[in-house]
C-alpha positions in Angstrom: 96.7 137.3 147.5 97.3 138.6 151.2 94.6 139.5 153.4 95.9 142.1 156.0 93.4 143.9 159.5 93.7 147.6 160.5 96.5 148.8 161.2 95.5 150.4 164.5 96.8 148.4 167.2 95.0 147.6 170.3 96.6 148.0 173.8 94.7 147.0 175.8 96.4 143.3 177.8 94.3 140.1 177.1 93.9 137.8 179.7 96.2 135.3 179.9 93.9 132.5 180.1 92.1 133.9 177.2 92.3 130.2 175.7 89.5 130.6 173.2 90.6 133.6 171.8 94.2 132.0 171.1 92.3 129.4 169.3 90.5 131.8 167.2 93.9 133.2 166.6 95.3 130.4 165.2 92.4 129.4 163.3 93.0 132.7 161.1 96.5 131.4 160.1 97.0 131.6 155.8 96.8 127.9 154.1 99.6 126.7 153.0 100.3 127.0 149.6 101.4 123.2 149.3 98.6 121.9 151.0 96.7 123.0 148.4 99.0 122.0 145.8 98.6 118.8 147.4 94.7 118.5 147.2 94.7 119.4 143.6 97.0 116.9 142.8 95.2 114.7 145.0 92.0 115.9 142.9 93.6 114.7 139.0 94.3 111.6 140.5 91.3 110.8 141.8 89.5 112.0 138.8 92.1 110.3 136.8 91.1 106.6 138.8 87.7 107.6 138.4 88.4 108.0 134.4 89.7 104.5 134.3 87.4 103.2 135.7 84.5 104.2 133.9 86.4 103.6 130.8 86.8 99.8 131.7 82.9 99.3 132.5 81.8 101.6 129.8 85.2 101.2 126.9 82.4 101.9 124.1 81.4 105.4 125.3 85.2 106.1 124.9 85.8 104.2 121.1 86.3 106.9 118.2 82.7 105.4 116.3 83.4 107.9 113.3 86.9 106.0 112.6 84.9 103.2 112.4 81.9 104.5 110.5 84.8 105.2 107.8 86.6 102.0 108.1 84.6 99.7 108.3 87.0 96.9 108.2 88.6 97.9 111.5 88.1 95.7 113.9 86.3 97.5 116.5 87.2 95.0 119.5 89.4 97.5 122.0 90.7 96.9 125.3 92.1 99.7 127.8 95.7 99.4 128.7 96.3 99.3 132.2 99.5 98.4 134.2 101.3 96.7 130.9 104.7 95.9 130.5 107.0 93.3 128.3 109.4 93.5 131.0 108.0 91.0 133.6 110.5 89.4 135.3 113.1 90.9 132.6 115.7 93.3 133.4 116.8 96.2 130.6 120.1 96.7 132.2 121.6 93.8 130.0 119.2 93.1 126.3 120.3 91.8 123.7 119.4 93.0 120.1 116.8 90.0 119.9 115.2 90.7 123.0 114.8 94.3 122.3 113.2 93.1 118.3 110.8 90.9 120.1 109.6 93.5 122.9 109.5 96.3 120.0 107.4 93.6 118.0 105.1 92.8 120.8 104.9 96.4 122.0 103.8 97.4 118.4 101.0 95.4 117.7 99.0 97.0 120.4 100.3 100.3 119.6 99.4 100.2 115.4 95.8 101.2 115.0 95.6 102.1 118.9 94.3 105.5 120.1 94.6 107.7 123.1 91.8 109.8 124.7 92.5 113.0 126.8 90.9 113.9 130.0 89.6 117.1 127.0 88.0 114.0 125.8 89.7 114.4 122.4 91.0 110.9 120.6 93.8 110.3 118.1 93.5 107.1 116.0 97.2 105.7 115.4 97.9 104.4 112.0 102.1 104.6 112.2 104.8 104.5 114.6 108.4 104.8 115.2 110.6 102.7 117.6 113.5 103.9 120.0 115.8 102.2 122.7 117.6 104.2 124.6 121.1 102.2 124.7 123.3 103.9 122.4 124.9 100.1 122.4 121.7 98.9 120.2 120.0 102.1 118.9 123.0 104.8 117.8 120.4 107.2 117.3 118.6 107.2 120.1 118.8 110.2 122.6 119.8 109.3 126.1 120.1 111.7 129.1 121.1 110.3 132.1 118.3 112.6 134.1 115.5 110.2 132.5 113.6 108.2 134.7 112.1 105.2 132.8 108.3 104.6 133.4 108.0 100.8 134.6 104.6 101.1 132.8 103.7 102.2 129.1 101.9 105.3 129.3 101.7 107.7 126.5 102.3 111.6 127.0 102.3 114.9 125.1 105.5 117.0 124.9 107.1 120.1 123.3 110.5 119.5 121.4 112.3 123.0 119.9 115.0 122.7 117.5 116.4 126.2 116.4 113.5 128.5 116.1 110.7 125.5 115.3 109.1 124.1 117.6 106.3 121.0 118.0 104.3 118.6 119.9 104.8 115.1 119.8 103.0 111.9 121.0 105.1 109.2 123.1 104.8 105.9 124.3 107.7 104.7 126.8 107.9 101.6 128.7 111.2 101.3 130.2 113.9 102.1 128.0 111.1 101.5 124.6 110.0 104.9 123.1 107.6 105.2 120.4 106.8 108.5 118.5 103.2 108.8 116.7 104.3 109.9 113.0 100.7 109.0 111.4 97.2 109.3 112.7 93.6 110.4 112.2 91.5 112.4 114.3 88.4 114.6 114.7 89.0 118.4 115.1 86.6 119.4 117.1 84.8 117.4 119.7 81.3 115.9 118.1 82.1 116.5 114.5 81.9 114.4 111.9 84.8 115.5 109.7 88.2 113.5 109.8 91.2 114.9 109.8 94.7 112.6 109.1 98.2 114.0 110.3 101.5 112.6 109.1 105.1 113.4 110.6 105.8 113.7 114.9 104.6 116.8 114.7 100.5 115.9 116.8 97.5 118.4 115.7 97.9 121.5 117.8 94.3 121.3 119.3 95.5 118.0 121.2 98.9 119.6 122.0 98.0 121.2 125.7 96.0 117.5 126.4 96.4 115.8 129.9 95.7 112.2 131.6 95.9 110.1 128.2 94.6 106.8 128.3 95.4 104.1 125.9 93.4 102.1 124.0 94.9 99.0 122.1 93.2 96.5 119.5 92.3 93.4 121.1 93.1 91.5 117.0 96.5 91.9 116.4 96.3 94.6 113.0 98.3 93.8 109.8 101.7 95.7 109.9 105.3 96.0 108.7 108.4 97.6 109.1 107.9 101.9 108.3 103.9 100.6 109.0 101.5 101.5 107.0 97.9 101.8 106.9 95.2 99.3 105.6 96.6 99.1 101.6 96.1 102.7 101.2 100.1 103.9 101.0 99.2 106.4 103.9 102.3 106.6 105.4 105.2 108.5 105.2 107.9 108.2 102.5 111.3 106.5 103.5 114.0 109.1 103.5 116.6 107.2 102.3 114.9 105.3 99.5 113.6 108.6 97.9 116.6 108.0 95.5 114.4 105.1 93.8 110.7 106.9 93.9 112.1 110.4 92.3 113.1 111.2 89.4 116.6 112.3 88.9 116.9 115.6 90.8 119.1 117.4 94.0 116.2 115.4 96.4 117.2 111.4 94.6 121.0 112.6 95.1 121.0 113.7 98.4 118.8 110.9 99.7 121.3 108.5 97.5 124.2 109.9 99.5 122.7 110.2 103.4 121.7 106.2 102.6 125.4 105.7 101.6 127.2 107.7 104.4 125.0 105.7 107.0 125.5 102.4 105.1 129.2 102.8 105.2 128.8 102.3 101.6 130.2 105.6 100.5 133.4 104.9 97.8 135.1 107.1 95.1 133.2 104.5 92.5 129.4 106.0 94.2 131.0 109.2 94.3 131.4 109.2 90.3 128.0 107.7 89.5 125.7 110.8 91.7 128.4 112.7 89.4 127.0 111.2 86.2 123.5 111.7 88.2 124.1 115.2 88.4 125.0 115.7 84.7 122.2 114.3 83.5 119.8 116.6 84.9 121.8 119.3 83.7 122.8 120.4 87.7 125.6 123.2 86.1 122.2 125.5 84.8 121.2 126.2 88.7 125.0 127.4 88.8 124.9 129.5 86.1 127.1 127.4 83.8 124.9 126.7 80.6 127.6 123.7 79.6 129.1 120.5 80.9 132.0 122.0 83.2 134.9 120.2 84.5 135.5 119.8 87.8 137.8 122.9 88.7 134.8 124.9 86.7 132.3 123.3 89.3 134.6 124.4 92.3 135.5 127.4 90.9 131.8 128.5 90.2 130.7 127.6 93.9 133.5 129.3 95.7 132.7 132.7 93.4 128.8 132.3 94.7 129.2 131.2 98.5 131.7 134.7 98.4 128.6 136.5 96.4 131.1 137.6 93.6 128.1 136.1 90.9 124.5 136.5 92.3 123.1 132.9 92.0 119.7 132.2 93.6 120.7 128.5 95.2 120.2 127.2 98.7 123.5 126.4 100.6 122.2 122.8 101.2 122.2 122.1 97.2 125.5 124.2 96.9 127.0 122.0 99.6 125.6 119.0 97.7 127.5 119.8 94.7 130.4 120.6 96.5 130.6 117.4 98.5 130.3 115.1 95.3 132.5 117.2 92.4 135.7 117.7 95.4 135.1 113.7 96.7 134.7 114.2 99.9 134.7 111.3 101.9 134.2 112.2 105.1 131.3 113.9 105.8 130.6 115.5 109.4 127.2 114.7 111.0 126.3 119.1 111.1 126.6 118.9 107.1 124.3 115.5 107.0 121.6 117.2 108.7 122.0 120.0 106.8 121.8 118.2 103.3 118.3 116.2 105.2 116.9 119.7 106.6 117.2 121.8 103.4 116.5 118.9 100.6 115.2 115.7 102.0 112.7 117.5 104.7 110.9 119.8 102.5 110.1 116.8 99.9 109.5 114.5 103.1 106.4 117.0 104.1 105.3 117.7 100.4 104.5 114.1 100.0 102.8 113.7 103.4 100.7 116.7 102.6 99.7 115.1 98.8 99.0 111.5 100.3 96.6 113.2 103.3 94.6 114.6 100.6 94.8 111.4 98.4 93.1 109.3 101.9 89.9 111.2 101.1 88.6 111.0 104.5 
């Protein structure tokens, strides 16, 4: 907002030694408007300092007491990270698989039953992670963009991700080129309430999504873990994808995830290809076609090609038509946009049913 004076102009001459009226002049000059972006950055990281501090002298005024009221068997010795990183005197130009294992091993124990508390002064108690490098060379599906600077220090951080019209908020971790996403946690909706509330995917509750200045908070007693962690023995985690085909019964969901784990094994033969066939038979796959018997082959094609041109009106997703399409023609060679179609539209929606069932089975 602009201040402006009368627009009537005084003629009269002033003095030319008229120093103090110069001054006053230039004392009426407008602040600049990145001096003051300046002091109120200057501001959050003072406050920021100040936060660390206190939590340091005071660490239990900033411990989540209702996760431990609940757990009991937690151990409730915490320490605040500050300035940490596995890469003393290491460069990541140049790691080796092993290296990166025992950095991600390291860097895990202090993250598994961790939590972070905004400068809102809301907490989110971390029961389950997942691990990223970002060198293509030892993680092919890690993301890398070449406009990423790598913090030196772990520090965790809330940030949007869109992926067609979706979009969510996810917790990281980073430390160099080590990324770790939240995908399980447990935390309080509403600041002073007693009631707990567990999450389970990357997608973070939405009231911590717009958080700021996260400190961490690690266990002090290294917490019992494995690979795909889960929590305490209560199977509060989520399901592995590509072992679904073991835990379901016989269904679209057990094929697909039975293929995906193939392609990616490099595992995929004609023999696998006939067996999901025999899969698909014996839960009678043909009925969500509208065939009512065991069709041949051509019959299968023949019957997918009439629905995907709408000659027979046939109420079937395109992921589970591609699915039977992909195993009754053999093909091989499957591209990566078909893959995440087959995960999207089969695997995902079972992924979030079960994560759903097992938050209500942890009773909080």
């Amino acid at each position: 907002m602009f201040n402006f004076a009368s627009s009537k102009v005084d003629s009269r001459k002033r003095p030319r030694n008229d120093v103090k009226s110069i001054n006053n002049i230039k004392r009426l000059r407008t602040p600049s408007p990145i001096s003051r972006l300046y002091e109120d950055k200057l501001e959050v990281l003072l406050l920021a300092r100040s936060r660390m501090k206190c939590a340091q002298i005071y660490l239990n005024d900033f411990k989540p007491h209702a996760i431990f009221q609940r757990f009991p068997e937690l151990d409730e010795n915490y320490k605040l990270v500050v300035s940490f990183s596995p890469f003393e005197g290491i460069s990541d130009d140049d790691m080796s698989n092993v290296q990166v294992q025992s950095i991600v091993d390291m860097m895990k124990d202090m993250l598994i039953h961790s939590f972070v508390r905004s400068q809102e002064n809301n907490w989110l108690f971390v029961t389950q992670i997942e691990a990223y490098y970002h060198d293509k060379a030892i993680d092919d599906v890690a993301q890398i963009d070449k406009s990423s600077k790598y913090p030196n220090y772990l520090e965790a951080s809330i940030e949007k991700f869109e992926m067609g019209k979706g979009s969510w908020y996810e917790l990281r971790f980073r430390c160099q080129k080590v990324e770790f996403i939240a995908t399980g946690g447990i935390f309080q909706s509403e600041q002073g309430d007693t009631k707990l509330v567990a999450f389970l995917g990357v997608a973070v509750p939405s009231f911590i999504c717009h958080d700021t200045e996260l400190l961490i908070f690690s266990p002090t007693t290294k917490p019992e873990s494995v690979a795909c962690v889960r929590m305490l023995p209560m199977n509060f985690c989520t399901p592995n994808q590509l072992r679904l085909f073991e835990e379901e019964p016989n269904g679209f969901t057990a094929v697909c995830s039975r293929i995906i784990s193939l392609v990616i094994g490099g595992a995929l033969t004609i023999e696998k290809m006939e067996e999901l066939e025999s899969r698909m038979t014996d839960f009678k796959y043909y009925k969500s076609i509208g065939l009512n018997e065991v069709p041949s082959k051509d019959a299968v094609l023949n019957q997918i090609r009439k629905i995907r041109k709408k000659e027979i009106a046939i109420k079937l997703s395109k992921p589970k038509i591609l699915l039977i399409d992909i195993i009754f023609s053999l093909k091989m060679n499957i591209s990566n946009q078909n893959l995440l179609l087959l995960y999207n539209g089969i695997i995902y929606p079972k992924v979030k049913s079960i994560n759903q069932k097992r938050i209500k089975e942890l009773h909080l």
